[in-house]
C-alpha positions as CSV (number, residue, x, y, z in Angstrom):
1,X,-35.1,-6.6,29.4
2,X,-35.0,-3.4,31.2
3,X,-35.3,-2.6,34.8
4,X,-35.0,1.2,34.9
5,X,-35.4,2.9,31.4
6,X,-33.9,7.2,31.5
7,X,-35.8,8.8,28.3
8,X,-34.3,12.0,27.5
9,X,-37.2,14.5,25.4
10,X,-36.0,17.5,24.3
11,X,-39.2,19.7,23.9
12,X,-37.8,21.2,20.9
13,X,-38.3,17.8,19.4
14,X,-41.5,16.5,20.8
15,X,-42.4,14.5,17.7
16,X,-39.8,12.2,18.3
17,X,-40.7,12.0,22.1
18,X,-43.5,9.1,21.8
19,X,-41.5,7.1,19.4
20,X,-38.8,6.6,21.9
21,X,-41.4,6.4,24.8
22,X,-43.1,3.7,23.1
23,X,-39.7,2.0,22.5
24,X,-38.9,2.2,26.2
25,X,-42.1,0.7,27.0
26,X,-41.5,-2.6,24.5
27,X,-38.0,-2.6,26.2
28,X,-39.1,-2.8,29.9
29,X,-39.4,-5.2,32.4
30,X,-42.4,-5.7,34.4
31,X,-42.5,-3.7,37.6
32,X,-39.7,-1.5,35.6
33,X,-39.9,2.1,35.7
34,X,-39.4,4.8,33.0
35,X,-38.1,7.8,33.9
36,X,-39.2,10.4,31.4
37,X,-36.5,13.1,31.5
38,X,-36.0,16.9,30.2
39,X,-33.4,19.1,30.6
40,X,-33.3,22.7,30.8
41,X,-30.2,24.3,29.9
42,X,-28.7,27.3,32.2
43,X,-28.8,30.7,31.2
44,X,-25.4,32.8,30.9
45,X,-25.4,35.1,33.9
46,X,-25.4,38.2,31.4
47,X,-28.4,37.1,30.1
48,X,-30.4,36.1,33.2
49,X,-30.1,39.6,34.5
50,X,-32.5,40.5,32.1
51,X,-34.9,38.0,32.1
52,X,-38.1,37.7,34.4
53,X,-37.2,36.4,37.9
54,X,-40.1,33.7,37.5
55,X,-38.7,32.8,33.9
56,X,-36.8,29.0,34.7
57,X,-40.0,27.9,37.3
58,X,-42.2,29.1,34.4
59,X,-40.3,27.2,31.8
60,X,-40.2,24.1,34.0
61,X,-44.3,24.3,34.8
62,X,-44.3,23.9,31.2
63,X,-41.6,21.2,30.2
64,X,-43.4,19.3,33.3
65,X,-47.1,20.1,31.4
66,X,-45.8,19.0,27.6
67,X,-44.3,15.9,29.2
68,X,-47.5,15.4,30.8
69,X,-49.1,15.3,27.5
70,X,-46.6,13.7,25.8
71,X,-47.1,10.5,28.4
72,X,-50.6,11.1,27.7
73,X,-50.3,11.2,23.9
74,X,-47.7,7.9,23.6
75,X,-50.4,6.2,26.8
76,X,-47.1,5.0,28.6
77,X,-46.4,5.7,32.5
78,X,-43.9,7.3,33.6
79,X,-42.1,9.4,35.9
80,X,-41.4,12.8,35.2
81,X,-38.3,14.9,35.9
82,X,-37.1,17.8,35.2
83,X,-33.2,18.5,34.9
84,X,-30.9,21.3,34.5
85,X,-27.6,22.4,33.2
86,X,-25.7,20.7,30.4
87,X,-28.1,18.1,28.7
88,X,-25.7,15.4,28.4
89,X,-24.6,15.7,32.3
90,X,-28.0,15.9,33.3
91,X,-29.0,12.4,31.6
92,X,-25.8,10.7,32.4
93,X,-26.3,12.4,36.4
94,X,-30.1,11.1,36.6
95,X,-29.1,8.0,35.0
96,X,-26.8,7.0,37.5
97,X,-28.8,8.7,40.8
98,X,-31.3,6.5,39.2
99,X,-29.2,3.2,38.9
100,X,-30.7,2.9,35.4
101,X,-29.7,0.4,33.2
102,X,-30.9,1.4,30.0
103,X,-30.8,5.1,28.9
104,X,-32.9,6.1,25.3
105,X,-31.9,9.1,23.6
106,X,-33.2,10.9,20.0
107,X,-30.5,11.9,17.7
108,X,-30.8,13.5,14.0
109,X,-28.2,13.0,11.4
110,X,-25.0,14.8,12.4
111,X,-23.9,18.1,10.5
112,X,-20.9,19.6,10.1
113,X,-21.1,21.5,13.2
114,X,-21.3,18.4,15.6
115,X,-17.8,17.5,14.4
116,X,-16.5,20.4,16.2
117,X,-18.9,20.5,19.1
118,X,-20.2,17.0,19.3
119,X,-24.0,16.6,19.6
120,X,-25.6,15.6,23.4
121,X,-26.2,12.1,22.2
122,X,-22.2,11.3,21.5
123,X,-21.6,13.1,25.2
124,X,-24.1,10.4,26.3
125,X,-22.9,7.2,24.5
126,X,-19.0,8.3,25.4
127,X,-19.4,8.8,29.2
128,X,-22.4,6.7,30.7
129,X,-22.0,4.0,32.8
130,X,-25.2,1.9,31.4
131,X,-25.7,0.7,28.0
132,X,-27.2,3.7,25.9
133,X,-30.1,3.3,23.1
134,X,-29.8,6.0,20.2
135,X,-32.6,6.0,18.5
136,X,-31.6,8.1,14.7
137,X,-33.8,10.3,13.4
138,X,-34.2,10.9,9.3
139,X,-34.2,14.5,8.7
């Protein structure tokens, strides 16, 4: 069906990673890709000045070693990458650097608090330019 599949895995919720990798899979074409994506949010400038120099290459060795695992875990192939900035600009940037045409993201059930702020996955359904799979978590 799919040509090019974006998966965005937040680490935080790494349960729900090889669900939606394993949906991507049954959704792909042959000779499609998947594009196993996770994006690191940038630190405030106040903040960073106190943190270790090393600290965002440390944190991406290790989002790049639970994806790794992750893959491993759900036995799908897949390209890693690792973003940065705001999560739902990331996905919807690699998406279309990527020319996908399918992106998959996780959401939970929303709480009061995404009515003011809005939750990543709404970002991503509003604004990208390919259809957009949300795959809704029970809590």
């Amino acid at each position: 069906m799919y040509r090019k599949i974006i998966v965005a895995i937040a680490l935080g919720g790494i349960e729900k990673g090889e669900k939606i990798l394993r949906k991507a899979a049954s959704l792909l074409d042959d000779g499609g890709e998947i594009i196993a994506l996770n994006v690191i949010e940038d630190v405030p400038s106040y903040v960073a000045i106190e943190l270790p120099a090393n600290m965002v290459e440390d944190v991406m060795k290790d989002s790049r070693e639970q994806l790794q695992a992750l893959l491993a875990a759900a036995g799908v192939a897949a390209t890693i990458e690792i973003g940065n900035g705001p999560p739902a600009k990331a996905i919807i940037s690699a998406a279309e650097s990527h020319r996908a045409d399918l992106i998959i993201v996780a959401s939970h059930v929303p709480d009061f608090s995404n009515y003011f702020i809005g939750a990543t996955a709404d970002r991503v359904v509003r604004h990208a330019k390919c259809s957009v799979l949300v795959d809704r978590q029970k809590v």
